[in-house]
N, C-alpha and C positions, 0 to 999 in steps of 0.2 A: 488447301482445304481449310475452311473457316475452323477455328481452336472454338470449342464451348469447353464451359466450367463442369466441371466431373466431382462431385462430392464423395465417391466412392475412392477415386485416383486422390485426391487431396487428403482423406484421412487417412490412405493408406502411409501418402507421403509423412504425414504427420507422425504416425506412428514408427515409420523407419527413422524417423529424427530426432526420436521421443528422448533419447539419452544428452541430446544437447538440450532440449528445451527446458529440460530438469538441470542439466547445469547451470545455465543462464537464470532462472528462477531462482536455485539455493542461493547465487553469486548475488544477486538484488539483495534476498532478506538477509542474507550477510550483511551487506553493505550496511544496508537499512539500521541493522541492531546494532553493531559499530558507532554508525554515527549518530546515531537516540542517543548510546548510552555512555558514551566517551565524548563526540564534539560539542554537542546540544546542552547550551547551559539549559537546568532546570528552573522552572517559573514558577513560583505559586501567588496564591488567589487568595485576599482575604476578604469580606464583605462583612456591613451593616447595612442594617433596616432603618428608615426616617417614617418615624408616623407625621401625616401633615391633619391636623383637627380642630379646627377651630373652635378655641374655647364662646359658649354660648354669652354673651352681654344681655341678650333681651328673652328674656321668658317666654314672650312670648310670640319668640319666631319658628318657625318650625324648623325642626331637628333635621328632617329632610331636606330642606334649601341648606344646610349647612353644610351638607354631606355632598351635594352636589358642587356648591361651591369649590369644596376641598379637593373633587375630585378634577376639576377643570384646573384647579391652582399647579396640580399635580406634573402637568404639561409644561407649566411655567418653569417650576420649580426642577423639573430635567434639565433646562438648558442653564438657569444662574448656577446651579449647583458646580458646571465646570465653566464657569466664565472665567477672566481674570480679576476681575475682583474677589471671586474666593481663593482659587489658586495661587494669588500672589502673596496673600497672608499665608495661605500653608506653606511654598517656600519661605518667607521668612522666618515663619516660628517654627521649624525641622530644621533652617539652617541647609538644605538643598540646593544641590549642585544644577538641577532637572532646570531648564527653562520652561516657562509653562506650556510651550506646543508640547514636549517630550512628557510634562506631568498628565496632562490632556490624552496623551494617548495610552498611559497607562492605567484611568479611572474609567467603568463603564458604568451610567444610571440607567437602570432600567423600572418600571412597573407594567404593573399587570393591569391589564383594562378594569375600568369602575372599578380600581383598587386606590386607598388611601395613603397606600405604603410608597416608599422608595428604597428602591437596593442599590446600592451602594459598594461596587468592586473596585478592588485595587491590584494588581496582577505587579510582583516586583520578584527579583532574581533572590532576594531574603524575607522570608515570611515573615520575622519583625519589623522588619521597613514595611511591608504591605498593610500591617496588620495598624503601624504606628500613623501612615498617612491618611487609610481608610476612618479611624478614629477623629485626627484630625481635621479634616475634610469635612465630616459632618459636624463636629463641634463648630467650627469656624462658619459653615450656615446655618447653623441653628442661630447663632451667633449674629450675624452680617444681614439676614433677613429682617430681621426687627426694623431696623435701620431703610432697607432697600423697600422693603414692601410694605411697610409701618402695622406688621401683622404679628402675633406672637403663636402661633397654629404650627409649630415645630417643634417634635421631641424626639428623640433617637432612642428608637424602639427595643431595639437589639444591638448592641457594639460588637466589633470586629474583638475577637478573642485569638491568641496561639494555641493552637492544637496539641496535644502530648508530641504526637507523629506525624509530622508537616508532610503531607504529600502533594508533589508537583503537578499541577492542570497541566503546565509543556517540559517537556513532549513525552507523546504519549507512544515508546517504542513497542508495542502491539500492533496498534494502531498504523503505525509508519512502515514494520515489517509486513503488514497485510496490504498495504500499500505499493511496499516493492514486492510481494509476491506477486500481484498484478504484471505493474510494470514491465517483472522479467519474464509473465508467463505470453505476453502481448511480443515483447521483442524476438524472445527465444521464435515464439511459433514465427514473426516473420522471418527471422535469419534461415530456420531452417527453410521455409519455401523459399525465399533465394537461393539456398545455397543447392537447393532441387531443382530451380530452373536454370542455373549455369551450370546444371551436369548435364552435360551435351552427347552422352553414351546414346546409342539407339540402344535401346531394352526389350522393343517391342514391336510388333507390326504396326500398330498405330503409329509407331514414331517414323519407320518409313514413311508413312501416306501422308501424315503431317509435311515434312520436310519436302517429299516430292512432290505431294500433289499426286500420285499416281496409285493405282489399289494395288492392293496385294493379293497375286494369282495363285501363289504356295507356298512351302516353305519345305526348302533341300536342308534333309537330314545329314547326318555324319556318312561320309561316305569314301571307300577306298583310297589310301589315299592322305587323308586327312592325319593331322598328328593323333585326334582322338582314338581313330579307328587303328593307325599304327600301333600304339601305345596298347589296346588290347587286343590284337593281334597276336603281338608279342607276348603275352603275356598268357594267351590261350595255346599256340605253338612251346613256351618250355612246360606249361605244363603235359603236354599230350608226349612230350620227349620226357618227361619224368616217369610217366606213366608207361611208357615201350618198355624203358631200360630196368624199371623194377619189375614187368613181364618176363624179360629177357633172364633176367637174375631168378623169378621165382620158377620158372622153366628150364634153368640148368641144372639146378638142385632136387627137383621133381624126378631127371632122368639121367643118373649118373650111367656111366660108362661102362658098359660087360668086356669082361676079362681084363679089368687094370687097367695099368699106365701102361705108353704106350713106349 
C-alpha cells in the first residue's frame, strides 16, 4: 500500500519525542554560550568620519557643481583610502606587525548615497589599537591626497575616540545562542523522526496493512487462555474464595450450637 504523509501521525510523533527535541535544543545553546563566551575572542569597532568639501577658488562657480563634484570624488576616495600607498605609511608609523592584505581586511569605508561623508572602521581584538589605527588611517589620507590627487577637499570630521565601557561588535552570544536554538530545534526534530521510523513495533492496524499489503478484517480481543485473561482470572477466583470463607465464618458465629460441646 502506497505510505502518504499524515500531518496528524507526524505531530503526534513529534510530541511523543518532545523531551529529546528539548534536550538536543538546551545541548546547542549550551554549546552556543560556552563558546561566545569563553573560546571567542572579543572584537571591537572604532570608527571616524572624513568630510570630502571642496574649498570654493572661484566665486563665482556654483556652490552646487562643487557639491556634486565632492560627491562623485567620494567613490574615488573609497578605494585610495585602503590602497597601499595609504596603508603602507600606517604600518610604518604604528610600527605594525599586520601586512597590508590582513590591515585591508580589518578597515571598512563606507558612505551613504549623495552623502559627502566617509566612515571610516577599524574592527581590532583591542579597542586602543582600533581606535589608534582608525585615527591614523585618516590623518595619513588627509595627508597623502594632497599629493595623489593635487586637491585639498579633506578634513576628518569626527575622530575615532575610547569609550569609558568598550563593548565588543564580536561576538554577539545572544545572538549565536538563538542561533543554536534553531540548529538544535531543526536536528532534535529530525533525530526524533528517525529514531520514529526505525521503531519497527506494529502499534496499529495501519502498520499491518502497510507492511502486508493486506486489510484488516478484525481485531481478536484477549481471550481465554491468553496470559492477560489468566492474570485476571486469577485474580477474580481468590477474590470470590475470600469472599466464601468470610460467609463461611460469619455463618458459623450467627448459629452457634444447642446444648454445648459435644
Amino acid at each position: 500500500m502506497e505510505s502518504t504523509f499524515n500531518v496528524k501521525e507526524f505531530l503526534i510523533a513529534l510530541r511523543k519525542r518532545l523531551p529529546l527535541i528539548i534536550i538536543v535544543t538546551l545541548l546547542f545553546v549550551a554549546l552556543s554560550g560556552i563558546v561566545s563566551y569563553t573560546m571567542m575572542k572579543p572584537i571591537y569597532q572604532a570608527s571616524t568620519q572624513i568630510l570630502v568639501n571642496q574649498k570654493i577658488t572661484n566665486p563665482l562657480q556654483s556652490n552646487d557643481l562643487n557639491i556634486d563634484a565632492n560627491i562623485q570624488l567620494v567613490e574615488t576616495y573609497n578605494i585610495i583610502i585602503k590602497s597601499p600607498a595609504i596603508l603602507t605609511e600606517v604600518i610604518e608609523e604604528l610600527e605594525l606587525k599586520e601586512s597590508i592584505s590582513d590591515l585591508d581586511k580589518s578597515i571598512t569605508v563606507s558612505s551613504e548615497e549623495n552623502a559627502q561623508i566617509l566612515t571610516l572602521e577599524v574592527q581590532d581584538a583591542s579597542m586602543e589599537r582600533a581606535v589608534l589605527i582608525a585615527n591614523t588611517t585618516a590623518s595619513v589620507f588627509q595627508a597623502k591626497i594632497k599629493t595623489l590627487m593635487n586637491v585639498d577637499n579633506v578634513n576628518i570630521l569626527a575622530p575615532a575616540i575610547v569609550p569609558v565601557t568598550p563593548e565588543p561588535v564580536k561576538p554577539d552570544p545572544l545572538f549565536n545562542m538563538a542561533i543554536g536554538a534553531i540548529i538544535g530545534f531543526m536536528l532534535g526534530t529530525g533525530l526524533a523522526i528517525v529514531v520514529d521510523q526505525m521503531n519497527t513495533t506494529i502499534r496499529k492496524e495501519e502498520d499491518i496493512e502497510e507492511i502486508t499489503g493486506l486489510q484488516v478484517l478484525g481485531i481478536v480481543s484477549n481471550v481465554p487462555g491468553s496470559k492477560e485473561y489468566n492474570r485476571t482470572t486469577n485474580i477474580n477466583e481468590k477474590k470470590e474464595l475470600i469472599a466464601d470463607v468470610d460467609a463461611e465464618k460469619i455463618k458459623g458465629v450467627s448459629n452457634p450450637k444447642i446444648g454445648g460441646s459435644y
